[in-house]
Backbone bond lengths (Angstrom), bond angles and torsions (degrees), N, CA, C in turn:
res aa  C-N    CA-C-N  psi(-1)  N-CA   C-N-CA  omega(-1)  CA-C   N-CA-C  phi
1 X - - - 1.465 - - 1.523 109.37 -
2 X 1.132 106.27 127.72 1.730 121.92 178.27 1.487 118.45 -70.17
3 X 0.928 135.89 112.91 1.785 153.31 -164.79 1.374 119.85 -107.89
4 X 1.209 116.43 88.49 1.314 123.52 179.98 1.938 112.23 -54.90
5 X 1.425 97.73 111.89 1.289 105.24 162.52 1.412 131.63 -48.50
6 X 1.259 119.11 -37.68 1.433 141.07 -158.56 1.285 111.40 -150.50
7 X 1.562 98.13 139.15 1.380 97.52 180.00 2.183 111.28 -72.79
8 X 1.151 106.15 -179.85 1.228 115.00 -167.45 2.076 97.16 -63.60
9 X 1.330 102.75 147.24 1.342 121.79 -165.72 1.593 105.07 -133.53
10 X 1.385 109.16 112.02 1.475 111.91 -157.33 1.858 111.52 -114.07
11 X 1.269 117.67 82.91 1.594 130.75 -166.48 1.412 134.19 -86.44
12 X 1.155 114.96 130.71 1.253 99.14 -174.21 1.480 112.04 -121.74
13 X 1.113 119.80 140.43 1.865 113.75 -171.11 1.634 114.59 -121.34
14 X 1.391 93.10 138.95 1.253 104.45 177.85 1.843 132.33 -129.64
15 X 1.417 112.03 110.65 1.407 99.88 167.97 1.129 87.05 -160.13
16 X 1.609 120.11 178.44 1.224 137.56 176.63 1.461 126.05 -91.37
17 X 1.515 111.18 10.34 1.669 106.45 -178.20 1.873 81.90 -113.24
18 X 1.447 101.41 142.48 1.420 136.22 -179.24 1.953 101.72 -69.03
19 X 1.429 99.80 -72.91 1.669 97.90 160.93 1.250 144.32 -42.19
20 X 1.564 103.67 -30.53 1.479 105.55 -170.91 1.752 88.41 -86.13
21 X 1.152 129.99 -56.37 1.383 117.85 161.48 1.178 137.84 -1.55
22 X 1.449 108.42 -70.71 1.580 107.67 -173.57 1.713 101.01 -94.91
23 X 0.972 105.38 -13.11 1.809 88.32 161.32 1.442 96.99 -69.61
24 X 1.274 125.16 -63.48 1.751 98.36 -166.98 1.225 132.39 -59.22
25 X 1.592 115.65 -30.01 1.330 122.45 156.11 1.742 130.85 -50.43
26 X 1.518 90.50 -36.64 1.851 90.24 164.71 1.321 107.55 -74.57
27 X 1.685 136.62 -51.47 0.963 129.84 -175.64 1.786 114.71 -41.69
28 X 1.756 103.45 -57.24 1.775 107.21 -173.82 1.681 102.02 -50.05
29 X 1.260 109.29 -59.13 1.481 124.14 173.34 1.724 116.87 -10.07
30 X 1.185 109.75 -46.82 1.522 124.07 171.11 1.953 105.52 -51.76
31 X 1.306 105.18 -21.95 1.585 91.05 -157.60 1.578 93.99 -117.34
32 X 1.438 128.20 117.34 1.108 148.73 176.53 1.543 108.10 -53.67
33 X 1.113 129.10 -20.15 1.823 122.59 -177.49 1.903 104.71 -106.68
34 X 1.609 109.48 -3.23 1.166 92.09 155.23 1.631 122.87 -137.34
35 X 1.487 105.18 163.49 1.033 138.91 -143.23 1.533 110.52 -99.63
36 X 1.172 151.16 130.83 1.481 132.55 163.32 1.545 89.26 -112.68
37 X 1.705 98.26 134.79 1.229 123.55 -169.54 1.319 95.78 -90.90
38 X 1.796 117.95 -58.11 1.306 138.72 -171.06 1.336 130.03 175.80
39 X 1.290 103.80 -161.16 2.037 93.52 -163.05 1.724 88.97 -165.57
40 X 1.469 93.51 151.50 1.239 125.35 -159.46 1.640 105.13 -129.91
41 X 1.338 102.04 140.74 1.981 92.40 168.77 1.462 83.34 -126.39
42 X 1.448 143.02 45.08 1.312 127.98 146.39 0.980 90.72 -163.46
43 X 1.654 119.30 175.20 1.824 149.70 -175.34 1.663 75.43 -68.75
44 X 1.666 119.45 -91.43 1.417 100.89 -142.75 1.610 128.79 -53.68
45 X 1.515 106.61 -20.29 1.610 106.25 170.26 1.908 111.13 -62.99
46 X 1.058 106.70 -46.70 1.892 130.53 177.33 1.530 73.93 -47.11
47 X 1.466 155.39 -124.78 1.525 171.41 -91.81 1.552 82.87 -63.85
48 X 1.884 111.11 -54.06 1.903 105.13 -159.12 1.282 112.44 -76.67
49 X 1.610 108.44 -15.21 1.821 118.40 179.46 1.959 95.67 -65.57
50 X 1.379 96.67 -64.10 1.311 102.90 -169.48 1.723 125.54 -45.55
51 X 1.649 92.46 -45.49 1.720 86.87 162.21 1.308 149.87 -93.03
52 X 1.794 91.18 7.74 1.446 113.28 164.12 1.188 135.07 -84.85
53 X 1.678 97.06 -43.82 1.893 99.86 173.89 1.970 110.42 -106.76
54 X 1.808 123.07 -12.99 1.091 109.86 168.48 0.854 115.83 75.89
55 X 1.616 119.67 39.16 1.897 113.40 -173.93 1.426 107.88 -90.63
56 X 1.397 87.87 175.95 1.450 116.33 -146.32 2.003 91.61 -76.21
57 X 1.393 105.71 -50.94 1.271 134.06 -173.51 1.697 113.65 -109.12
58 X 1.514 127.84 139.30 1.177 154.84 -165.82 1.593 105.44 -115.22
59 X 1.404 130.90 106.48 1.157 111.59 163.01 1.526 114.63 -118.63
60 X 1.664 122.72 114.35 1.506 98.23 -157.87 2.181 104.50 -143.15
61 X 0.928 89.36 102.33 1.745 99.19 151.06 1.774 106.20 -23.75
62 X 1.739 97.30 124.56 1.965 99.86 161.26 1.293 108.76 -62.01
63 X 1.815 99.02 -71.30 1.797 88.54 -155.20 1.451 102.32 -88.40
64 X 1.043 119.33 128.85 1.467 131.84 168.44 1.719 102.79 -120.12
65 X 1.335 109.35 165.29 1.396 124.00 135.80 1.552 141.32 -37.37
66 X 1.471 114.76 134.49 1.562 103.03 161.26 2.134 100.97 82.06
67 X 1.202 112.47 -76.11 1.346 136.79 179.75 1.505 117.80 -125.14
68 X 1.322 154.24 140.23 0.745 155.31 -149.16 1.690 91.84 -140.23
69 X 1.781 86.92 160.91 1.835 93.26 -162.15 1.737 96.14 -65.38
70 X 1.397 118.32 -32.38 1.917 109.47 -149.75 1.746 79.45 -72.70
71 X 1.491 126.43 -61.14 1.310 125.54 -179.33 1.502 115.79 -19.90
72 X 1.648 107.87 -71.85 1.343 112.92 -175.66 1.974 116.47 -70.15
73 X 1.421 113.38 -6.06 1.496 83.15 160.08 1.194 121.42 -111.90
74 X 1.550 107.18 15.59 1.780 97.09 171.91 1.466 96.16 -80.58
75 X 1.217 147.43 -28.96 1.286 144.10 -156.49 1.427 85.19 -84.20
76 X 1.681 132.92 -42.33 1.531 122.82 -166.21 1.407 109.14 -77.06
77 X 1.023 123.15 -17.69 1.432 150.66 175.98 1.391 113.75 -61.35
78 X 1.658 109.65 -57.94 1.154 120.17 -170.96 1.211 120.45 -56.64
79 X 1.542 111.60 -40.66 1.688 115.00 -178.29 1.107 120.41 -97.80
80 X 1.804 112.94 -16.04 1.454 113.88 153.37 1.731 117.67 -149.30
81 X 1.596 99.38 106.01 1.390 115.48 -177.19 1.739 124.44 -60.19
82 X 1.785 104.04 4.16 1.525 104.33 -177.80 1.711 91.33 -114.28
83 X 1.271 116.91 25.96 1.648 107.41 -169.38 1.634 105.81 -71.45
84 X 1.056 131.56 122.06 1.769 141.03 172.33 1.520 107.62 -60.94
85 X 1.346 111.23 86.95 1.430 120.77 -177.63 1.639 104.87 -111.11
86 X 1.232 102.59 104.07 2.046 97.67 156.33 1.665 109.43 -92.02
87 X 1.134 94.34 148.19 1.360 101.83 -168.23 2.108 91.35 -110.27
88 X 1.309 107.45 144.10 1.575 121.28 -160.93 1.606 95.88 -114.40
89 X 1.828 120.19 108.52 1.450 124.70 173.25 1.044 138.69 -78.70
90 X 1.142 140.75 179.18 1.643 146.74 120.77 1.560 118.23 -84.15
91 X 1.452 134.16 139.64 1.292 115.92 -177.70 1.684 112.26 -50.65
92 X 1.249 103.77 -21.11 1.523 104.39 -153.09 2.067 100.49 -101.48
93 X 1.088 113.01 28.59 1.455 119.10 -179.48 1.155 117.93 -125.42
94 X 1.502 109.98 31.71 1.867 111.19 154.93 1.447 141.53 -15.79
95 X 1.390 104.50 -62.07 1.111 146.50 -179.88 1.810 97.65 -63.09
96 X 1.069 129.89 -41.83 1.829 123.43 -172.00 1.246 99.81 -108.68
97 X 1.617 123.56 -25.63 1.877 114.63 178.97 1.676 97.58 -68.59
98 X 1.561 123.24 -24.85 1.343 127.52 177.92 1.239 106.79 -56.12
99 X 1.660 118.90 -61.81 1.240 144.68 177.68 1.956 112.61 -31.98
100 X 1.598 87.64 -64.56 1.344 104.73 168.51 1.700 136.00 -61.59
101 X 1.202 126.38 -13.07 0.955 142.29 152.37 1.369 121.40 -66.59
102 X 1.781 110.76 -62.52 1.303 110.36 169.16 1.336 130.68 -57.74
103 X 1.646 107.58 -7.73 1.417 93.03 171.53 1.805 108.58 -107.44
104 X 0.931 112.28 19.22 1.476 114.33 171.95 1.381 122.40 134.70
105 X 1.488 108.59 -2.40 1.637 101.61 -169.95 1.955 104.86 -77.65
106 X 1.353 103.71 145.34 1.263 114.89 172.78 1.325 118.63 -73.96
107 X 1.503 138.95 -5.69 1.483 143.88 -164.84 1.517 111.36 152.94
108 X 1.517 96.90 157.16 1.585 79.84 -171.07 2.142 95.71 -149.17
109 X 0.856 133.68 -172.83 1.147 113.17 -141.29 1.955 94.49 177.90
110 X 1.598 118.05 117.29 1.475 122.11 175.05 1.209 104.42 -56.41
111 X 1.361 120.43 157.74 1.601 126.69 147.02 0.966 132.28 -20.63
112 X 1.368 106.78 -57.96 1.545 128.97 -162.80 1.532 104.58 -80.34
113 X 0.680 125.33 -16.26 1.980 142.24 172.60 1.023 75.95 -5.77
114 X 1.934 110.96 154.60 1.471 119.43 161.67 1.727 95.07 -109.12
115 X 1.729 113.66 168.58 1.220 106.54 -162.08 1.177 120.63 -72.76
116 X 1.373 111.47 -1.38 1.373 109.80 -166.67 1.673 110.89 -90.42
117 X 1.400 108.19 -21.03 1.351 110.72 -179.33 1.855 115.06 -94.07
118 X 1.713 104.06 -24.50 1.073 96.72 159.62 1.692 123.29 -55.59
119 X 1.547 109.31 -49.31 1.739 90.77 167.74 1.133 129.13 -66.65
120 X 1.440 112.74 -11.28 1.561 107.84 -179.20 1.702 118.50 -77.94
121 X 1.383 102.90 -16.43 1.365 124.91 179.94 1.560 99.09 -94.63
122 X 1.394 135.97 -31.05 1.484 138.67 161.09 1.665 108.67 -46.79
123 X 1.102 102.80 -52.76 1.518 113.56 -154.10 1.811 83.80 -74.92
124 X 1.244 100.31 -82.47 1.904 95.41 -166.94 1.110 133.01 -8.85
125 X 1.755 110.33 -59.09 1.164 127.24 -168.26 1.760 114.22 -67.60
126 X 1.344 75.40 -11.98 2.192 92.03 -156.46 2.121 80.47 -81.71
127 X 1.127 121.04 -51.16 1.681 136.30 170.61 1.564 106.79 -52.78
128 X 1.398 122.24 8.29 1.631 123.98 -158.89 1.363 97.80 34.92
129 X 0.921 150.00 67.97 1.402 137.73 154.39 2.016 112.88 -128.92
130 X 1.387 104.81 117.29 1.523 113.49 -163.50 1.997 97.77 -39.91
131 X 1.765 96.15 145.09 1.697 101.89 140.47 1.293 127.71 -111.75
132 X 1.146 137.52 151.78 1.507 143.65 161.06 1.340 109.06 -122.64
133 X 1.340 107.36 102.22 1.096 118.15 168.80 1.673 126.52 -29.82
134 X 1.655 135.68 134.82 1.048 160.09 -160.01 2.215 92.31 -39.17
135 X 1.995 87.33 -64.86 1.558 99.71 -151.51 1.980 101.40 -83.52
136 X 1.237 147.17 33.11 0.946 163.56 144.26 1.450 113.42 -28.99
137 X 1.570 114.77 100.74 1.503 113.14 -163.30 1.162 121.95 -122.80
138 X 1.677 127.63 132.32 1.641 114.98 -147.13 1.430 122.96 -49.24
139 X 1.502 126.58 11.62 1.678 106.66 161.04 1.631 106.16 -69.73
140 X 1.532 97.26 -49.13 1.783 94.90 172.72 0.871 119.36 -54.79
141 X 1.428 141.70 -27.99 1.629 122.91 -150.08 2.142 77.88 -91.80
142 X 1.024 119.44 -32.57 1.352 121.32 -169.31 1.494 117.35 -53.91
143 X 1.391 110.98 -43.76 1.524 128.86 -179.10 1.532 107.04 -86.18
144 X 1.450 106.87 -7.96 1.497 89.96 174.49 1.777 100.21 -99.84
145 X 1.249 106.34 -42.64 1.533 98.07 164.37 1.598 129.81 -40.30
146 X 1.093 94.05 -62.53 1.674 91.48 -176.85 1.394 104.62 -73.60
147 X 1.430 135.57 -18.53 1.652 123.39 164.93 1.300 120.65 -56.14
148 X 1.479 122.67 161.65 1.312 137.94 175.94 1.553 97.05 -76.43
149 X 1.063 114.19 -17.53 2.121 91.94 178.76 0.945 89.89 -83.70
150 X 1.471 85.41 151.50 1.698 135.45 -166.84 1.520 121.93 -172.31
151 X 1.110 106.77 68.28 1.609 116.83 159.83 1.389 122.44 9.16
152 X 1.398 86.44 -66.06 1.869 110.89 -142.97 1.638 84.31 -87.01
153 X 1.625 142.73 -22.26 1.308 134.62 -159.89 1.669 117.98 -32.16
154 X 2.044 101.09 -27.33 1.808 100.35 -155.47 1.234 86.46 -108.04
155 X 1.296 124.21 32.88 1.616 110.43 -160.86 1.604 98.35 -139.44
156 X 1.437 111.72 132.85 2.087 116.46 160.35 0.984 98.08 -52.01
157 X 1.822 92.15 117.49 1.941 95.98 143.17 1.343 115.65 -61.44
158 X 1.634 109.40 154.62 1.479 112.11 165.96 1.360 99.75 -96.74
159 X 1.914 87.25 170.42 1.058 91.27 -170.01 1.915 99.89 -111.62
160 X 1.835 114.57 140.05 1.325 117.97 -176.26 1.737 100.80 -107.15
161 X 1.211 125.30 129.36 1.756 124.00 127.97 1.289 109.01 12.01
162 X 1.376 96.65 146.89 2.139 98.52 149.84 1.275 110.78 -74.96
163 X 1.323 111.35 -32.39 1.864 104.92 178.80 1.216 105.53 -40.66
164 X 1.515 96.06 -65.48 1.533 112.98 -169.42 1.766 123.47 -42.27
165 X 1.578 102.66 -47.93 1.398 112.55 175.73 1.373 120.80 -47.32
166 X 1.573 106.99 -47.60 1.439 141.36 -160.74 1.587 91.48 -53.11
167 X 1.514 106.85 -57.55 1.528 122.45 -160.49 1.248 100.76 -72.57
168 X 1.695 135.39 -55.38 1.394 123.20 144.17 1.076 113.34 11.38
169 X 1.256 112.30 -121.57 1.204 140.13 159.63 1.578 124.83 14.75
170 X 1.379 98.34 -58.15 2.061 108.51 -174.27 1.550 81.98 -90.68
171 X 1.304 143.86 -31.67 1.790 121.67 -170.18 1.856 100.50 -75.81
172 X 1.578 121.34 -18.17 1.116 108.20 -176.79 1.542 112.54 -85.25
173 X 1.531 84.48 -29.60 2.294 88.59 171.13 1.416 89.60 -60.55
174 X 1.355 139.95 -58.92 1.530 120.98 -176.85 1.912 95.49 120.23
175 X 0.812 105.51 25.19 1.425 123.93 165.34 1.984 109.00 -93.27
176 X 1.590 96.34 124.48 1.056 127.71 166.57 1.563 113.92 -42.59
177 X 1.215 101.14 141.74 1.751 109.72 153.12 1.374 140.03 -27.94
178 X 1.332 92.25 -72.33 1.362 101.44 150.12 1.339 145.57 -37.97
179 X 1.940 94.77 -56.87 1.650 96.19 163.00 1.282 124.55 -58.96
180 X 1.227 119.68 -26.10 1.212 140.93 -148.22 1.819 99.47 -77.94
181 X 1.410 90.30 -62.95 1.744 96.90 166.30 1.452 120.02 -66.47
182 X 1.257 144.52 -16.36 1.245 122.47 164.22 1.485 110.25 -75.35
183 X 1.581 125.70 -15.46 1.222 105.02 -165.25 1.654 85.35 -124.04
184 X 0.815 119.51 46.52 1.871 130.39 146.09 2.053 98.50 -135.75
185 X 1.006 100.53 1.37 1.928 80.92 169.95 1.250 104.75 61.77
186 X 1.616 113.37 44.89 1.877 102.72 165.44 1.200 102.21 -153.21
187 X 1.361 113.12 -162.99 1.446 108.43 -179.49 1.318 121.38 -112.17
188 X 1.225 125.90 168.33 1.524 117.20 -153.67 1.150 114.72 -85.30
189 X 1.600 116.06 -18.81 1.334 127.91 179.78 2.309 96.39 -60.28
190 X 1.227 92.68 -58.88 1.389 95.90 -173.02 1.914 97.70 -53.68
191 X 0.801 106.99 -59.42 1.742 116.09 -178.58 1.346 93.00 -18.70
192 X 2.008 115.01 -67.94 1.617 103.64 -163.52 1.186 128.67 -78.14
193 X 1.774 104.18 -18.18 1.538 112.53 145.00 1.464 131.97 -23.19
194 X 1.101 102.64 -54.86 1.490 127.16 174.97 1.865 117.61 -50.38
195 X 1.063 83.25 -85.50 1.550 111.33 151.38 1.534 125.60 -34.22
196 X 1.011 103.93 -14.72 1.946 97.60 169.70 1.510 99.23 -125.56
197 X 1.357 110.11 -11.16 1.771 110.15 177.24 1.772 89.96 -64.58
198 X 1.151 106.61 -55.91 1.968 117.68 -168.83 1.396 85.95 -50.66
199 X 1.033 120.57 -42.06 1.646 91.51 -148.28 1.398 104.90 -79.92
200 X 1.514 122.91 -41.78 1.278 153.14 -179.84 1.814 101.29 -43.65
201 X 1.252 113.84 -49.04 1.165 124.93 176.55 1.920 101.03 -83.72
202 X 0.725 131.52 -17.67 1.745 113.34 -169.19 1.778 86.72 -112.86
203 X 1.393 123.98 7.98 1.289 128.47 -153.55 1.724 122.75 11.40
204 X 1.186 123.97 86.07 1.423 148.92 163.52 1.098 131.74 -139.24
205 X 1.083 111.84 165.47 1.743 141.57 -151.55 1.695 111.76 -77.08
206 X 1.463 94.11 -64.03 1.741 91.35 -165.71 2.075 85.10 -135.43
207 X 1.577 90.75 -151.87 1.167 114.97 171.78 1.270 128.96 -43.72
208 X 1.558 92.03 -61.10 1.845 113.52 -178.33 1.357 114.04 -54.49
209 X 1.213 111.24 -24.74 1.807 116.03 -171.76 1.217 108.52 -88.71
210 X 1.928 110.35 -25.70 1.286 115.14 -170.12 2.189 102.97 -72.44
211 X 1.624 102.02 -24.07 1.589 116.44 -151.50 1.834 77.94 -85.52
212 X 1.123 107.19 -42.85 2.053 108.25 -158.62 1.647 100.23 -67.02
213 X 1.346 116.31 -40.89 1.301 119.38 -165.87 1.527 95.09 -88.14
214 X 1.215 151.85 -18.20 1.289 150.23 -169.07 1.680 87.77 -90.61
215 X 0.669 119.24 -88.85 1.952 134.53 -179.76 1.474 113.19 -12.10
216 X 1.985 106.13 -49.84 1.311 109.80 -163.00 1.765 107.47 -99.38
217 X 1.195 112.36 -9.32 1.578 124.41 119.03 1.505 157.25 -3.86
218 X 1.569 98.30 -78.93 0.993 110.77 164.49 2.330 99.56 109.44
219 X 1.545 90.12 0.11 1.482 86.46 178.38 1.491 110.32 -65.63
220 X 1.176 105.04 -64.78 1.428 88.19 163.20 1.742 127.93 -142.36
221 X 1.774 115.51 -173.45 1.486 95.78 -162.62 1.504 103.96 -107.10
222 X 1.220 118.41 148.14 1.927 123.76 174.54 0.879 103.73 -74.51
């Protein structure tokens, strides 16, 4: 018997290409707890989806037609500041996933996403808890550092170990596990131990969440 992990997850998608659509809709389609509410090929249709069906999850294209994604989530934003918005890229759109964040999106996520991280980026946001996409490359991690967004602003820091810090610390130099354990004197198994305690506690995904939540912190500086 099949056991729903999650309760039902109710989405609505938005961009203006017809294809990229129903590939994602076949892709979600695979997963029995979610739902496609509807779909949008612009911001202002995305605003009438949103206040019609109230989903759980936001999936939305920048440049669109008519309204544009940063446009349409300050307005989704406006009436509700916990709305679960991923914002949908181009590698080369730094500069508007920045945009898009600052105006409210919870995580945001390339095209090319493979499916497994698109749900992993489904699920988070749906938990209010930010995604940063896997492929996130230091011009971004730079502009999100030196920006005023900050997630975590309404939220207790936790509190980590020195182990813990230590390990911080060498995953934001971008040093391996491995490396990581020869130059803490342990073993690597314990290393990733480590390493999913952090994450578990800062609740995130990969690396990038580990670098955003360390930064906006104050663990350490970009």
């Amino acid at each position: 018997m099949n056991v729903k992990l999650l309760p039902d997850i109710k989405i609505v998608i938005a961009d203006d290409h017809e294809l990229f659509r129903d590939g994602l809709k076949l892709m979600l389609s695979k997963h029995e707890e979610i739902t496609i509410a509807g779909e949008a090929e612009n911001g202002q249709e995305l605003i009438e989806l949103v206040n019609k069906h109230k989903p759980d999850v936001i999936l939305t294209d920048i440049k669109m037609p008519v309204m544009d994604g940063i446009e349409a989530v300050k307005k989704i934003t406006s009436d509700d500041p916990e709305a679960a918005i991923i914002c949908l890229s181009m590698f080369d759109e730094e500069t508007l996933i920045m945009e898009m964040l600052e105006a409210g999106a919870k995580g945001y996520l390339v095209k090319n996403s493979d499916k497994k991280e698109i749900y992993d980026a489904i699920v988070s946001v749906y938990h209010r808890q930010p995604y940063y996409c896997h492929s996130t490359g230091p011009k971004l991690l730079q502009m999100i550092a030196g920006s005023e967004y900050n997630p975590y602003r309404k939220k207790k820091a936790e509190e980590f170990t020195d182990k813990e810090i230590e390990v911080i610390q060498l995953v934001c130099k971008e040093f391996t596990n491995k490396e990581i354990a020869n130059m803490l004197y342990m073993s690597t198994r314990t290393v990733e131990g480590l390493r999913q305690r952090v994450m578990d506690k800062m609740k995130v995904k990969n690396m990038v969440g580990i670098v955003v939540y360390a930064i906006k912190h104050g663990i350490v500086k970009f």
